[in-house]
C-alpha positions as CSV (number, residue, x, y, z in Angstrom):
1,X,-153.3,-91.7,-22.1
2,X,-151.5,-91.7,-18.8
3,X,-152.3,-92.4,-15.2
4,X,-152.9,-89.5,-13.2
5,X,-151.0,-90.8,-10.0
6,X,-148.1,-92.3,-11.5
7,X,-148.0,-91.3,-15.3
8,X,-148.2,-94.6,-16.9
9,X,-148.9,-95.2,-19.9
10,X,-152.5,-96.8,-19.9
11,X,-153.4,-99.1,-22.7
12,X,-157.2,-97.9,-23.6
13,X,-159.8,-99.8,-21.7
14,X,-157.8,-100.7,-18.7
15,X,-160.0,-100.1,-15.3
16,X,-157.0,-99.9,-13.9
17,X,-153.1,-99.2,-13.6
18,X,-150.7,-101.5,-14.3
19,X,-148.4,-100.3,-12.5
20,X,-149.8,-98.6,-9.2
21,X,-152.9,-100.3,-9.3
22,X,-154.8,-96.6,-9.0
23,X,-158.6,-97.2,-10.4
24,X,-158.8,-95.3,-13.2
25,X,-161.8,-93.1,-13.2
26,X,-161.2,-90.6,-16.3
27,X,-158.4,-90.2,-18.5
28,X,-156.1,-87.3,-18.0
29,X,-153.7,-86.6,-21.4
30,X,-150.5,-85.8,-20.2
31,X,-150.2,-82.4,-21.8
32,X,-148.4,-79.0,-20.2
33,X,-151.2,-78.1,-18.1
34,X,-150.3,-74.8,-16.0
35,X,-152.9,-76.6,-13.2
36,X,-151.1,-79.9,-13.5
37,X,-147.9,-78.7,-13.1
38,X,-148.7,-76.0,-10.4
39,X,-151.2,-77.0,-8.5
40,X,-148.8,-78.3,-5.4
41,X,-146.4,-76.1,-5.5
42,X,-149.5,-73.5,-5.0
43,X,-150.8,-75.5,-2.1
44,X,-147.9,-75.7,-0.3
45,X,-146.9,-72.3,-0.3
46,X,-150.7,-71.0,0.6
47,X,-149.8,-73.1,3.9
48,X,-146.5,-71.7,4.0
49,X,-147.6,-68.7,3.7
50,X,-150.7,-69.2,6.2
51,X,-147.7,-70.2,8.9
52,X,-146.1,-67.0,8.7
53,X,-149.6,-64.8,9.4
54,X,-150.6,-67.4,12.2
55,X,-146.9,-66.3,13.8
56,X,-147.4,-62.6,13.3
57,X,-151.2,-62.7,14.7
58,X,-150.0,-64.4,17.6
59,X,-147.1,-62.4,18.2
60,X,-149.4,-59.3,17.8
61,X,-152.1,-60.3,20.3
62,X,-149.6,-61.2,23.0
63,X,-147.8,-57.8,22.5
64,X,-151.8,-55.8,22.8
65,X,-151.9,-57.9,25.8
66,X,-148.7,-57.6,27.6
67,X,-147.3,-54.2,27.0
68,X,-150.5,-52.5,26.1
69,X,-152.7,-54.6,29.1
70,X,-151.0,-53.5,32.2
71,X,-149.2,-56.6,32.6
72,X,-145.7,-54.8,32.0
73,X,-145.0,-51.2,33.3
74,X,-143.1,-49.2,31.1
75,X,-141.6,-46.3,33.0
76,X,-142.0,-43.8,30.3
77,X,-144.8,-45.5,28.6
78,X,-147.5,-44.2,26.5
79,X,-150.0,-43.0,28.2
80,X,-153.6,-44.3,29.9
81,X,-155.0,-42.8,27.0
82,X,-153.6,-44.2,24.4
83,X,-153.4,-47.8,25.8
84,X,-157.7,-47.4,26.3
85,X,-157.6,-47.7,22.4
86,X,-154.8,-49.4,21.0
87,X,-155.1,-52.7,22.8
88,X,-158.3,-53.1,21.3
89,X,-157.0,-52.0,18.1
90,X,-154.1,-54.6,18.2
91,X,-155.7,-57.2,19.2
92,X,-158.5,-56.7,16.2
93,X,-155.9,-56.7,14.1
94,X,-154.5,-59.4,15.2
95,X,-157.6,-61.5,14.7
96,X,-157.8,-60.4,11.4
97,X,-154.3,-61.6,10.5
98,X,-155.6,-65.0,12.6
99,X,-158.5,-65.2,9.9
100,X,-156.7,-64.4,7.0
101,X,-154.0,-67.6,8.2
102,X,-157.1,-69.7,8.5
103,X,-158.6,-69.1,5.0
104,X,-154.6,-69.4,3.2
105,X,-154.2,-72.4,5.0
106,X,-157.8,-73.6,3.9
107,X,-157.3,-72.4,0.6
108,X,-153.8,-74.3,0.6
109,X,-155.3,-77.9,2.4
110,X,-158.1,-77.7,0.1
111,X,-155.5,-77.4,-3.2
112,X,-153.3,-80.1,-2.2
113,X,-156.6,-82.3,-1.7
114,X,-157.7,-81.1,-5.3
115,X,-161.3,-80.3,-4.0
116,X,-163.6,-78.4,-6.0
117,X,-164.1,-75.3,-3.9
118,X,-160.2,-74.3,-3.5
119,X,-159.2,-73.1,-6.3
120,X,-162.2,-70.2,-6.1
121,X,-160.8,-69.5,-2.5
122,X,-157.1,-69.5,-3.4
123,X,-158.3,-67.1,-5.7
124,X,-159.7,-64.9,-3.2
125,X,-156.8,-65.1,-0.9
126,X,-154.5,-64.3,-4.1
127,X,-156.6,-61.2,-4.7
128,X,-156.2,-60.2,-1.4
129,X,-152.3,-61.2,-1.1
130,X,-151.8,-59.1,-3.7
131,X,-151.5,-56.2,-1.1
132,X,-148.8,-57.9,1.3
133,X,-145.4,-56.5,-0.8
134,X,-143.5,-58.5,-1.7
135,X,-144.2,-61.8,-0.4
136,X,-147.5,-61.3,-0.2
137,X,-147.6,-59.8,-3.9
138,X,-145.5,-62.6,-5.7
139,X,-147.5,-65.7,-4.0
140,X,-150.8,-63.7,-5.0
141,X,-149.7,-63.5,-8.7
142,X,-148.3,-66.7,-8.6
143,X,-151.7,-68.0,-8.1
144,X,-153.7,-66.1,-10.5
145,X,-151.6,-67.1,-12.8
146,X,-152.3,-70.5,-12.0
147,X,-155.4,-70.5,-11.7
148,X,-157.6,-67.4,-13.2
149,X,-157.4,-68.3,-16.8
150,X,-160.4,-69.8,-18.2
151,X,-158.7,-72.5,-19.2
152,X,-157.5,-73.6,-16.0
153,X,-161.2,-73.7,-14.5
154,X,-161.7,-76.4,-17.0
155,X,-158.0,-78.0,-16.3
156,X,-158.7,-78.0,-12.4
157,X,-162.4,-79.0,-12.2
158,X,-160.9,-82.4,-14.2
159,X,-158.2,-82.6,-11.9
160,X,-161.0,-82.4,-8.9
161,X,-163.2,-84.9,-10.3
162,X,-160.4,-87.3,-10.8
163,X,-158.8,-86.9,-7.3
């Protein structure tokens, strides 16, 4: 058995680490564990990936507002009628985009912190990912393969209670 902070060795019995001095509250076998070996890589690119939709929903909601709000006059613009409904429309989108950052970067926070509830919310944002080619795509397969099979529901709810 091996410590799940540092990887020590642990002589059975021990309350704690020899070495780091970690309590040990259950024994994690140090196996090739898709979860173990994964499960911060996936973290960190759900907030990577969270950074990059926070940028584009900005970025979108200040274009709605500038060119489409009447702040900038484009000679040549589109037209009254189409700026009535596509500010709106922009900026919706751009909220949506806004949400979607929070829950990857929720879903990424809440990974890293090996809490019980992420790994069913990365697997919603994956699942949704899925239809952002190609980054979007890869990160979302990434994850399910992380994370969907059985076996890594058992895998991460050990690493959870551990952490």
């Amino acid at each position: 058995m091996f410590c799940d902070q540092c990887g020590t060795q642990l002589q059975s019995g021990e309350p704690r680490c020899g070495r780091c001095g970690k309590t040990v509250l259950g024994l994690i076998e140090l196996r090739r564990s898709r979860v173990r070996d994964h499960i911060k890589l996936v973290g960190i690119l759900w907030m990577a990936y969270s950074a990059l939709h926070l940028v584009g929903g900005v970025v979108l909601i200040i274009v709605a507002q500038t060119i489409f709000g009447g702040a900038i006059h484009i000679h040549n613009g589109p037209p009254p009628q189409v700026t009535v409904w596509l500010r709106p429309l922009l900026c919706f989108i751009g909220w949506l985009i806004l949400a979607k950052a929070a829950a990857c970067l929720l879903a990424g926070w809440g990974l890293l912190q090996r809490q019980q509830w992420a790994r069913i919310v990365a697997l919603v944002v994956g699942f949704v990912a899925l239809l952002n080619v190609p980054i979007g795509t890869a990160l979302g397969v990434y994850t399910l393969w992380v994370l969907l099979p059985t076996q890594s529901d058992d895998e991460y709810r050990a690493l959870a209670q551990v952490a």
